[in-house]
DOMARTOR-870326 format. One record per residue (C-alpha): x, y, z. Coordinates in Angstrom, 2 decimals, decimal comma, always signed. Each point is the difference from the previous one (the first is absolute). Layout:
<pts>
[[X Y Z]],
...
</pts>
This chain:
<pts>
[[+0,00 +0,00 +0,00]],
[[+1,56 +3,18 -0,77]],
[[+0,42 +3,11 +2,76]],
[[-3,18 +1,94 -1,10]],
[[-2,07 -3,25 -0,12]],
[[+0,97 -0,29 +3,88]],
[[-0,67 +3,62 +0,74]],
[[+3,41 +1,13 +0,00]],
[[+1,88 +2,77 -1,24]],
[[+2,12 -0,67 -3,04]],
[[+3,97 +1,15 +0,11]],
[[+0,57 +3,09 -1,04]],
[[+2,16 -0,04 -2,94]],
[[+2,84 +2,53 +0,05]],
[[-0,22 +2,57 -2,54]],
[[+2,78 +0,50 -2,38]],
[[+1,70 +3,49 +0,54]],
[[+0,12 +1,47 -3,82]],
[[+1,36 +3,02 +1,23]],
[[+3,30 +0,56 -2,27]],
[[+3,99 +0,26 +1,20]],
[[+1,75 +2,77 -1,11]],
[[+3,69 -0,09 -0,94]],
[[+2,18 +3,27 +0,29]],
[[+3,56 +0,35 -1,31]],
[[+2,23 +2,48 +2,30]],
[[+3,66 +1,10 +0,07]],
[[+0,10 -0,99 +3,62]],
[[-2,18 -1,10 +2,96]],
[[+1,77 +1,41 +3,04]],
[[+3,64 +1,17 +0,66]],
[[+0,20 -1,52 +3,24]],
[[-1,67 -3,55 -0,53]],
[[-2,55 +0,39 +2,51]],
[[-3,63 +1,63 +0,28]],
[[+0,28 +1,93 +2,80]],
[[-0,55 +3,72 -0,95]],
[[+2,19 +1,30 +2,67]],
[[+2,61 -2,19 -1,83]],
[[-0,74 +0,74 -3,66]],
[[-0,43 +3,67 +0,07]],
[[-0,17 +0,39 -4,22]],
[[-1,30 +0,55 -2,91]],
[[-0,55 -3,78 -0,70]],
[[-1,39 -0,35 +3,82]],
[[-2,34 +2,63 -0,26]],
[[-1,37 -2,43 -3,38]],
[[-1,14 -2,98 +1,76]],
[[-0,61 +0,84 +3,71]],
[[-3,55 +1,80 -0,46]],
[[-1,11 -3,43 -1,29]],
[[+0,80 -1,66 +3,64]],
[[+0,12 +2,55 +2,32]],
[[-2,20 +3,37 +1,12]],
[[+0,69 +2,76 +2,39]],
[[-2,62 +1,58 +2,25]],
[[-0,25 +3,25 -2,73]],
[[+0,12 -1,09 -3,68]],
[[+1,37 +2,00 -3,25]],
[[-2,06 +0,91 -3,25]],
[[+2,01 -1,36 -2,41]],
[[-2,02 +0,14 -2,06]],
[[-1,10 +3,76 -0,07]],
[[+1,39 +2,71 +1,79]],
[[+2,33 -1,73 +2,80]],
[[-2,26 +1,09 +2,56]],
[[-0,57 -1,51 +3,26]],
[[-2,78 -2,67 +0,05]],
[[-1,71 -2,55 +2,64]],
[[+2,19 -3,43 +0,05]],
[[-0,04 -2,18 +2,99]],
[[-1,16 +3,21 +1,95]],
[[-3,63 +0,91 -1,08]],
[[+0,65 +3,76 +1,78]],
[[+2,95 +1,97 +1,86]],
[[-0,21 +3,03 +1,86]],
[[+2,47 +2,24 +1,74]],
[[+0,09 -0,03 +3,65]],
[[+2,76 +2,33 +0,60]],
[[+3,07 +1,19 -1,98]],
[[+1,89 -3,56 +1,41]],
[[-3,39 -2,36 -0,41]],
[[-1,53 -1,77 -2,95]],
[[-3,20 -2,61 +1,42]],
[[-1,20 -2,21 -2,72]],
[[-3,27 -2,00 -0,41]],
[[+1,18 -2,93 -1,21]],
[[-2,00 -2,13 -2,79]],
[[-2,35 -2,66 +1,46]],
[[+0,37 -3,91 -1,05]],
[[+3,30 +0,39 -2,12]],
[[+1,12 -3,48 -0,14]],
[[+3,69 -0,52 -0,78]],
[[+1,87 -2,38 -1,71]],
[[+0,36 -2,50 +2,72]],
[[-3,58 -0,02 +0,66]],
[[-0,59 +2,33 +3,04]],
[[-1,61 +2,88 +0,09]],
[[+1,89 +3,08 +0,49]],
[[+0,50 +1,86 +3,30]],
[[+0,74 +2,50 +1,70]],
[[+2,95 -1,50 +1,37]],
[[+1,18 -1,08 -3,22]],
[[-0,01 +3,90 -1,10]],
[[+1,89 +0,91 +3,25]],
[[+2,57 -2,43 -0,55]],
[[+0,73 +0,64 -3,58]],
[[+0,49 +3,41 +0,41]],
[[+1,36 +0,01 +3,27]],
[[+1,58 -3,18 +0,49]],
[[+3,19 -2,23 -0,15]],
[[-0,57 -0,10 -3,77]],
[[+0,92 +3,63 -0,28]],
[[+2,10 +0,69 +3,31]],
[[+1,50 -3,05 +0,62]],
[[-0,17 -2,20 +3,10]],
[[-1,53 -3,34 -1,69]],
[[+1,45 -3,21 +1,65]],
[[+1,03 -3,33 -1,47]],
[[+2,30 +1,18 -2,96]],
[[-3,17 +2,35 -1,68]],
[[+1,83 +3,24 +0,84]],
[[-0,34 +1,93 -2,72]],
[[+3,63 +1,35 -1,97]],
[[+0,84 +2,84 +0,86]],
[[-0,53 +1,80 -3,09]],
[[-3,44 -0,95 +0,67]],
[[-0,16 +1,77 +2,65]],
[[+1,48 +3,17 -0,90]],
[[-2,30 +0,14 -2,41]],
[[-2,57 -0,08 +2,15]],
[[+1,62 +2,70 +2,70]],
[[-0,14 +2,41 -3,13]],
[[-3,32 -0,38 -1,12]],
[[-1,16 +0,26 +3,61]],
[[+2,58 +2,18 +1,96]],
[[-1,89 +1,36 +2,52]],
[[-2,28 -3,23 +1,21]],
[[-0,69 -0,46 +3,40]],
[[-2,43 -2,57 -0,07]],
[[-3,14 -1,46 -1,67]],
[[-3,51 -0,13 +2,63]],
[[-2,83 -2,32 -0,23]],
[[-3,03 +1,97 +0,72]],
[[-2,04 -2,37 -0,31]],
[[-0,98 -3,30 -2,02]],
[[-0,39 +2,00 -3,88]],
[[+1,98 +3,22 +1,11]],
[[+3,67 +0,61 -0,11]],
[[+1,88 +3,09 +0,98]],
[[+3,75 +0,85 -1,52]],
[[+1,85 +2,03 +2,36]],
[[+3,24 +1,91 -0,84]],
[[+2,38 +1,72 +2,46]],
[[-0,41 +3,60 -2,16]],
[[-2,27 +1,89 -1,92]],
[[-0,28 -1,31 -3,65]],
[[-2,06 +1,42 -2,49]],
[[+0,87 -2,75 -2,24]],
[[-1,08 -3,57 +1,83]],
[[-2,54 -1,08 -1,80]],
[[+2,10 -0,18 -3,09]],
[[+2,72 -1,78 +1,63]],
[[-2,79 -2,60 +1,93]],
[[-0,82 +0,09 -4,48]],
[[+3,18 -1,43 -0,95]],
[[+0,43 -3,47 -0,65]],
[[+2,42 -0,51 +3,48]],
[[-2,70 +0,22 +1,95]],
[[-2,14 -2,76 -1,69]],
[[-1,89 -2,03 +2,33]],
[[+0,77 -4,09 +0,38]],
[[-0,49 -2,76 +1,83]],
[[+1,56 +0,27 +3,70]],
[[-0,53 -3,49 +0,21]],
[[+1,81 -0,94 -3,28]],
[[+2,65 +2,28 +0,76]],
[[+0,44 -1,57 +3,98]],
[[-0,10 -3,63 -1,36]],
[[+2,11 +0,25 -3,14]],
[[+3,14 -2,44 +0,13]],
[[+2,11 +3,38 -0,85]],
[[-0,04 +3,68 -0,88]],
[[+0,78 -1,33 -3,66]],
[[-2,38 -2,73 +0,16]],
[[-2,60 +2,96 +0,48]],
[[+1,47 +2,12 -2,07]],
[[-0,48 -1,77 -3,02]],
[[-3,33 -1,17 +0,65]],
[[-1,87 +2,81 +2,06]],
[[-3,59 -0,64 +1,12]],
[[-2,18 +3,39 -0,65]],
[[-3,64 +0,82 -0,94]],
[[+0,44 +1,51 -3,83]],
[[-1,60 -1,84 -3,19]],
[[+2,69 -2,74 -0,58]],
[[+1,98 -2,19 +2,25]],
[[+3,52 -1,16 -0,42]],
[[-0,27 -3,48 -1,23]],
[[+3,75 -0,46 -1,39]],
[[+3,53 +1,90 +0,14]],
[[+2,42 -0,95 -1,95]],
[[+3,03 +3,03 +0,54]],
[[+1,54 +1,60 -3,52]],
[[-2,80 -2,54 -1,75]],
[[-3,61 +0,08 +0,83]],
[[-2,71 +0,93 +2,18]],
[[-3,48 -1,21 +0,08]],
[[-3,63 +1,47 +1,78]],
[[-2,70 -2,21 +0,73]],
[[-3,66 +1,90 -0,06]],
[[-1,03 +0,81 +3,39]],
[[-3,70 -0,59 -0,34]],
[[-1,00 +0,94 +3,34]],
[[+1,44 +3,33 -0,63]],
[[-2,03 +2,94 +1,17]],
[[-0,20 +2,13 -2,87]],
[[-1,45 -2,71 -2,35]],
[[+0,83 -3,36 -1,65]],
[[+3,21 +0,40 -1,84]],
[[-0,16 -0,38 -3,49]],
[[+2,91 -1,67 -1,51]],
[[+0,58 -3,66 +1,65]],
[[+4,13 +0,84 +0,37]],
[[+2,46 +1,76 -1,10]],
[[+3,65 -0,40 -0,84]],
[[+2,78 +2,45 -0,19]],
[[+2,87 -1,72 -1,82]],
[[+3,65 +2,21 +0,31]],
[[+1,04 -0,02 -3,95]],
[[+2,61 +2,90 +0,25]],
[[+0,36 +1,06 -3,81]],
[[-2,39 +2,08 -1,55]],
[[-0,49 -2,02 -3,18]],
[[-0,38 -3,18 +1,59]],
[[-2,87 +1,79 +2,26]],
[[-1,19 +1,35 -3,39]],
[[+0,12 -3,53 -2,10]],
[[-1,84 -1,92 +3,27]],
[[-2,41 +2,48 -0,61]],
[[-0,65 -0,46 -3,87]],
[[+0,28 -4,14 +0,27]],
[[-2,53 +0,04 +2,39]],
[[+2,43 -1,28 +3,41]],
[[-1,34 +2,88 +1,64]],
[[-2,89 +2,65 +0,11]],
[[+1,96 +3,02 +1,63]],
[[+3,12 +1,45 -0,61]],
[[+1,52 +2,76 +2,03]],
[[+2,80 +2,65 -0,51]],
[[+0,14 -0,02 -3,86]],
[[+2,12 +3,30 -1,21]],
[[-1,58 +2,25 -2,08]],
[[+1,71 -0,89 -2,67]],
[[-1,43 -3,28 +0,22]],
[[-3,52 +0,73 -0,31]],
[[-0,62 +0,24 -3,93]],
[[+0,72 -3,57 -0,10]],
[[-3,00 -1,00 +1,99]],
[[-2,21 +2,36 -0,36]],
[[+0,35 -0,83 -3,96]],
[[-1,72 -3,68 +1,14]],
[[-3,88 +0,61 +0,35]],
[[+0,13 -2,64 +2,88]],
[[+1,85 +1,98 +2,57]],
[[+0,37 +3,39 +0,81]],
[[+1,79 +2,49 +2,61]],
[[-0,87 +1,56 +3,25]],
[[+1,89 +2,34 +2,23]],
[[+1,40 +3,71 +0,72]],
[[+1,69 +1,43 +2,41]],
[[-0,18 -0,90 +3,67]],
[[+0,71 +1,32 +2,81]],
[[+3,72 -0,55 +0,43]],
[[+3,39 +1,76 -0,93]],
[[+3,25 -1,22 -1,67]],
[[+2,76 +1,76 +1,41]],
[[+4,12 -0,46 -0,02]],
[[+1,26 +0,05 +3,65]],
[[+3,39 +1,18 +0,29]],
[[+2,23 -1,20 +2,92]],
[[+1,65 +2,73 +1,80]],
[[+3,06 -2,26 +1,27]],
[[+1,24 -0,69 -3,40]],
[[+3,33 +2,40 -0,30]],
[[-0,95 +1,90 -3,22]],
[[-3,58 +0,05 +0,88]],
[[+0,57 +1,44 +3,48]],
[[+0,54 +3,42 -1,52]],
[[-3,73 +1,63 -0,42]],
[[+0,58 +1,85 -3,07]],
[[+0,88 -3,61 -1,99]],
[[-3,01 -1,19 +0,77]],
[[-1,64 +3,34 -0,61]],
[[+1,86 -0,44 -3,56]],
[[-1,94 -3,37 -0,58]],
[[-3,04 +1,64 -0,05]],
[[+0,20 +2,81 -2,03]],
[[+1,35 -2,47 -2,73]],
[[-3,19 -1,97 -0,26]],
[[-2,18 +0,94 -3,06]],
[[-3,28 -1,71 +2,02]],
[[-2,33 +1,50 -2,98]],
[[+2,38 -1,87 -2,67]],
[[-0,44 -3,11 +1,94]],
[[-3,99 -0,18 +0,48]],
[[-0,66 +1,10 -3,48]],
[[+2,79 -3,13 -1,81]],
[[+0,01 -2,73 +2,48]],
[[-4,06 +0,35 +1,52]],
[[-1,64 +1,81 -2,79]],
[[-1,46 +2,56 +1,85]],
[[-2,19 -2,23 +2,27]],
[[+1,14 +0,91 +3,22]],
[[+1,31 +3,34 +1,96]],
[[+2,71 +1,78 +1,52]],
[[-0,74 +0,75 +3,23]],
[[+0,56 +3,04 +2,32]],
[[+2,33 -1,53 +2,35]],
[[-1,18 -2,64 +2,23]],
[[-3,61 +0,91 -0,44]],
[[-3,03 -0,89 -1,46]],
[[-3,05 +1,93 -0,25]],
[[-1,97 -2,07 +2,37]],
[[+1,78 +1,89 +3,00]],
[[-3,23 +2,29 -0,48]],
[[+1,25 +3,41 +2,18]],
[[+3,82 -1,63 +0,73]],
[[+0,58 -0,44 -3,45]],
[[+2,29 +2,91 -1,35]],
[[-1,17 +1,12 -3,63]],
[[+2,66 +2,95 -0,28]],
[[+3,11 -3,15 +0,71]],
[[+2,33 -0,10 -2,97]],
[[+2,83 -2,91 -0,51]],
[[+3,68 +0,70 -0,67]],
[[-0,25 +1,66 -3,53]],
[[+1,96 -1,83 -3,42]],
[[+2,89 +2,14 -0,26]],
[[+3,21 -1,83 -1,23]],
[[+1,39 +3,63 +0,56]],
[[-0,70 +0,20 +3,80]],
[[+1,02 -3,55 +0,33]],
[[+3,48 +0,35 -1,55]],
[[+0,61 +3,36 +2,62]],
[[-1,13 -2,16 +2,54]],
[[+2,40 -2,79 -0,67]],
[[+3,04 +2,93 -0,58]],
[[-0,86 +1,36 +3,87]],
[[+0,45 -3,09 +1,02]],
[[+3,19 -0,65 -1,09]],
[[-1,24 -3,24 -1,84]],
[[+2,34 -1,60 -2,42]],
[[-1,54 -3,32 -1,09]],
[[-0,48 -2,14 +2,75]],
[[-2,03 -3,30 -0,53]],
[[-3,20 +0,12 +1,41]],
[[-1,66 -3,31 +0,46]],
[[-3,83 -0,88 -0,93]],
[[-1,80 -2,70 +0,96]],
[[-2,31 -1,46 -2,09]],
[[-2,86 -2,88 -0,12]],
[[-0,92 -1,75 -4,09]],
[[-3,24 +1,80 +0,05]],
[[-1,55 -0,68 +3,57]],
[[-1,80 +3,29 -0,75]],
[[-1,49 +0,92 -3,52]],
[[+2,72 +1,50 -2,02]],
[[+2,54 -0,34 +2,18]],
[[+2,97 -1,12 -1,97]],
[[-0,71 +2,72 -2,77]],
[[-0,29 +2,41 +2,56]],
[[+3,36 -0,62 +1,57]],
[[+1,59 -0,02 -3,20]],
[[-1,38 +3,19 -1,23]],
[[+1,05 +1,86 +2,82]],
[[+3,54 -1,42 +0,37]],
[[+0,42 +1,47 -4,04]],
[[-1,60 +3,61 +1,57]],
[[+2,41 -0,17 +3,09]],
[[+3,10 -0,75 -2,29]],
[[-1,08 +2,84 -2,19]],
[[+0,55 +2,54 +2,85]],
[[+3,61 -1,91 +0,84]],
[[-1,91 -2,31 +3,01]],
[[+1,70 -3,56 -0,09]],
[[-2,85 -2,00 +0,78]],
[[+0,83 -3,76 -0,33]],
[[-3,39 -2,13 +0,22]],
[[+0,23 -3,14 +1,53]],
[[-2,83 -2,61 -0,28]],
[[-0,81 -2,24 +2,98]],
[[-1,89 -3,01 +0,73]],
[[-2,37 +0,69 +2,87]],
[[-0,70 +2,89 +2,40]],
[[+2,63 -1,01 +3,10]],
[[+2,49 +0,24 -2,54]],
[[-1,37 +3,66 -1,57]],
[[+0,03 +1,07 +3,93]],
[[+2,80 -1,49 +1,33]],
[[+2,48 +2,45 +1,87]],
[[+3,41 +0,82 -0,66]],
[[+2,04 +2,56 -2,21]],
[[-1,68 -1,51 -3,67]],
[[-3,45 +0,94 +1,69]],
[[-0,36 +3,73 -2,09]],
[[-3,20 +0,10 -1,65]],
[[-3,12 -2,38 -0,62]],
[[-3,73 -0,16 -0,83]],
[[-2,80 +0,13 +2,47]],
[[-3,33 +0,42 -0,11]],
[[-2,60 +1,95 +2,69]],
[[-3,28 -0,95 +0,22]],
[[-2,55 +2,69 +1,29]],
[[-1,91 -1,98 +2,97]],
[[-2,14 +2,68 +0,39]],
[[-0,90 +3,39 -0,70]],
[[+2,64 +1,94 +2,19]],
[[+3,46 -0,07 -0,54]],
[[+0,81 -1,90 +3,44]],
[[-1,46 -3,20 -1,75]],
[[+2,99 +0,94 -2,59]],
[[+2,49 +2,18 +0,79]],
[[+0,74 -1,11 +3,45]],
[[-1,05 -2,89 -0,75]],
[[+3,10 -0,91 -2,23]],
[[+2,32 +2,76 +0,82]],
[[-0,53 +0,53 +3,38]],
[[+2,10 -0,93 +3,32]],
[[-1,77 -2,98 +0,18]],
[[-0,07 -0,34 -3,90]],
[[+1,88 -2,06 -2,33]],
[[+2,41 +2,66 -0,96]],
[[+1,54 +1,05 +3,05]],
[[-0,47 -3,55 +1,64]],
[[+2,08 -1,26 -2,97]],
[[+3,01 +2,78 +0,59]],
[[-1,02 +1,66 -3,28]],
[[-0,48 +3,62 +1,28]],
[[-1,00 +1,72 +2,83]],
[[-0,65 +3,72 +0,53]],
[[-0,25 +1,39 +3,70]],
[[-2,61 +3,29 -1,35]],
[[-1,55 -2,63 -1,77]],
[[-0,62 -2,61 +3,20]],
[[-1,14 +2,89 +2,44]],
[[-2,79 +1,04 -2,66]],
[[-1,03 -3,71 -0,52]],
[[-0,71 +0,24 +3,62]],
[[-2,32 +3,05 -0,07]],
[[-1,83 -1,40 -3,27]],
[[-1,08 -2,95 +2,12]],
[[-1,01 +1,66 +2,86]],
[[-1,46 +3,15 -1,11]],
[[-3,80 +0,65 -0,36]],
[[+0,20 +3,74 -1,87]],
[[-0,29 -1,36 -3,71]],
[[+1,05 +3,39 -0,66]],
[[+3,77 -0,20 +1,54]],
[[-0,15 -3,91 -1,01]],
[[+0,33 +1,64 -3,50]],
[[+2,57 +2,33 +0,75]],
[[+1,96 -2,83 +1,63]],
[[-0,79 -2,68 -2,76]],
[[+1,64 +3,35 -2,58]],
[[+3,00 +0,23 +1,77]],
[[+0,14 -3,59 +0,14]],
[[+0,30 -0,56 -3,80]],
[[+2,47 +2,92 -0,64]],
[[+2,41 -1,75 +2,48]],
[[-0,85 -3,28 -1,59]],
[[-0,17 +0,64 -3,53]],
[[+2,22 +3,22 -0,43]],
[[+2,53 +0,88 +2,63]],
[[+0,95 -3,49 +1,24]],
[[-1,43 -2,36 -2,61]],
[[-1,25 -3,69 +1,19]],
[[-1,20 -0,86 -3,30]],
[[-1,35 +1,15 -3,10]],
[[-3,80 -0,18 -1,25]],
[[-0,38 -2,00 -3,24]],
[[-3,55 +0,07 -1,19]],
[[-3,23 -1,17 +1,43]],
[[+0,13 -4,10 -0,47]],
[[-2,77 -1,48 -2,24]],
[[-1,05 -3,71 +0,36]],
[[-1,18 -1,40 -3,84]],
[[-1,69 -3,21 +0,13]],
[[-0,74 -2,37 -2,48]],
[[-3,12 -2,49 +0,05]],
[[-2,91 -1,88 -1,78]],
[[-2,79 +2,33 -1,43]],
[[-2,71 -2,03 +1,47]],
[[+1,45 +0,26 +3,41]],
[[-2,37 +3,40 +1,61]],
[[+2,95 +1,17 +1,94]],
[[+0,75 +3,61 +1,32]],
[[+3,61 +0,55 +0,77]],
[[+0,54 +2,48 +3,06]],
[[+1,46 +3,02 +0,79]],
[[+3,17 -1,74 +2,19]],
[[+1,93 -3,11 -0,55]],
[[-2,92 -2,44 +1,92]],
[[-1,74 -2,31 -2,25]],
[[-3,83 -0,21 +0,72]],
[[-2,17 -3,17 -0,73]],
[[-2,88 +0,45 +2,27]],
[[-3,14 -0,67 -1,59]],
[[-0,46 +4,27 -0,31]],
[[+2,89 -0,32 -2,50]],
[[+0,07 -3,29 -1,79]],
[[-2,41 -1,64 -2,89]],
[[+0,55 -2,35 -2,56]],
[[-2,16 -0,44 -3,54]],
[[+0,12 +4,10 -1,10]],
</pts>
């Protein structure tokens, strides 16, 4: 007799998911093999980490790059040191549990980012300093109450909410992070709320999301998805065109006639919010004399560069600054002007008489980076600078100390809309720069300090001014390049809206298939 002729349910057959993978071809996955954001602080970080993990206040990468509602459904000021948060009810995360309160205190104010985990899953230490820059002034993180969190910092700080925005402060599993076998263990395989969960890691190869269907902003809509590290441009373009994969990212300007001439695929992307700049270390003999480096960039012809190698699709911009700074951002700020002239006096004040001047350089790790380089070394000669490029093989070797550390590439992603999430950020006491031994400026230091703590936007501009004449002009750090522009290649059918920053969105707000 079968089960309904005895009155009993039949077995529920299970449903075949027909949701499709996706398969996206990058130049890398992470720089420092692990998925930890206060670990892999880049451009190719940023890509992938919005699919696993949220923070309290999300980004609109999509439009304007405006503070929106993530984990937190509302935020209010309490003071000029308090943020409370209501957090978002039912979010289930990765592991299965539903988020709380403690989970939110702990991952923004726990051994994850301050250190004291037990059992070998202290975090490195770069990790950490990370995390004492993006939050220098926390004193400690309150749990109202079940639903309600409250950051508190030691000093006023008109700009917490967009550091509780950036992608350090994502919130993740306390549990998963207390019972991991290590910090690396973890690391590669971090337990948070977002869209996807990390199924597979495979360092310098692969790495694979799994749909998280009990996610709380809707059913994902693609099954999995696969970033696979293919380092040259063409093969990333010729995966594309056979079909291995459905997304291609970073693909030169140049580039781009050949498949948008194929009615199958075409290409998405502008400019984002992030900066290429050359850092110049101070300790290298001929660059410790300001007026060298003052020489370098008055030799640049930035205008030459955008129009030949980008084809006009992105921007120079006006210093470390983009125009979503709203009242910090300084209209009337001009870069060092092109003027071979001034840069050959320059060079004669100094007393300069040929001196090799190392440059580090990565094959292309950023669009149009080789051609770049070489450009530039051709308008440094041509002003009597003895530039010798030098191409390297990874980034500890690019920032490696000693006296062949003179120039390199960098990029400096604009966290959010006030130059603390960039300046200070990356060129700050606690910043890259000066923790590297690059360069350092006293002047400079003291008014990092009063841009922090200040709370009159008008003398925040005043200081954030003086700032970038010390920076860019008197005592030069670096050099602006242009505004960098992300181009990326895909399947026509695939609805897909690239956004306005290096993260890669595939919630079901942002991802279709059939149009």
């Amino acid at each position: 007799m079968t089960a309904a002729g005895l009155g009993l349910a039949a077995p529920a057959l299970a449903q075949p998911d027909t949701r499709p993978s996706l398969t996206i071809a990058v130049q890398k996955i992470s720089n420092s093999n692990t998925l930890e954001t206060p670990r892999e602080q880049s451009n190719v970080g940023f890509r992938v980490s919005s699919l696993y993990a949220e923070s309290l206040i999300g980004t609109d990468w999509l439009g304007n790059l405006g503070q929106v509602p993530g984990l937190a459904t509302a935020w209010r000021r309490i003071d000029e040191r308090v943020v409370e948060f209501d957090l978002r009810a039912g979010v289930q995360m990765h592991d299965g549990r539903i988020m709380s309160a403690e989970d939110v205190a702990f991952s923004l104010g726990g051994a994850r980012l301050f250190g004291g985990a037990s059992a070998g899953r202290e975090p490195p230490a770069d990790a950490l300093a990370v995390a004492r820059r993006t939050f220098p002034g926390f004193e400690r993180m309150e749990v109202v109450r079940q639903g309600v969190v409250r950051f508190v910092n030691r000093v006023p700080d008109v700009t917490l909410e967009g550091r509780i925005a950036q992608n350090v402060g994502v919130v993740l599993s306390r549990q998963g992070f207390e019972t991991a076998e290590n910090w690396q263990a973890w690391a590669r395989r971090p337990i948070g709320t977002g869209p996807y969960r990390v199924a597979e890691f495979r360092p310098d190869v692969a790495l694979t999301f799994e749909a998280h269907d009990s996610y709380w902003g809707g059913r994902p809509p693609a099954r999995r998805i696969r970033f696979n590290e293919v380092p040259e441009v063409a093969s990333r373009i010729n995966a594309l065109l056979s079909g291995e994969t459905d997304f291609a990212t970073d693909i030169p300007p140049d580039q781009l006639p050949i498949i948008e001439r194929n009615a199958r695929f075409e290409v998405v992307g502008s400019a984002v919010n992030n900066i290429r700049v050359l850092v110049f270390d101070k300790g290298h003999p001929v660059l410790r004399n300001p007026l060298v480096r003052r020489a370098l960039t008055h030799a640049v012809d930035h205008r030459m560069i955008i129009e030949s190698l980008w084809s006009g699709r992105t921007e120079i911009t006006r210093g470390l600054q983009l125009g979503f700074f709203g009242d910090m951002y300084l209209a009337d700020w001009e870069n060092p002007r092109f003027d071979p002239a001034e840069a050959r006096r320059l060079l004669r004040e100094a007393g300069y008489r040929g001196e090799a001047i190392p440059y580090r350089c990565l094959n292309n790790y950023y669009v149009n980076q080789t051609p770049t380089a070489q450009v530039m070394v051709e308008m440094w000669r041509s002003v009597g600078l003895n530039v010798q490029l030098q191409m390297m093989e990874n980034w500890s070797q690019v920032v490696e100390p000693g006296a062949m550390r003179g120039i390199r590439d960098w990029s400096v992603t604009h966290v959010f809309s006030d130059p603390v999430g960039s300046m200070l950020r990356a060129m700050g006491p606690l910043g890259e720069l000066q923790r590297g031994q690059e360069w350092s400026n006293a002047e400079f230091n003291q008014l990092c300090a009063a841009l922090e703590s200040s709370t009159d936007r008008a003398r925040r501009r005043v200081v954030f001014r003086r700032m970038l004449e010390i920076i860019e002009r008197e005592d030069p750090g670096y050099m602006v390049l242009n505004q960098a522009a992300t181009f990326i290649a895909k399947r026509r059918d695939i609805r897909w809206r690239p956004a306005r920053g290096w993260p890669m969105d595939f919630s079901a707000a942002n991802l279709g298939f059939g149009g």
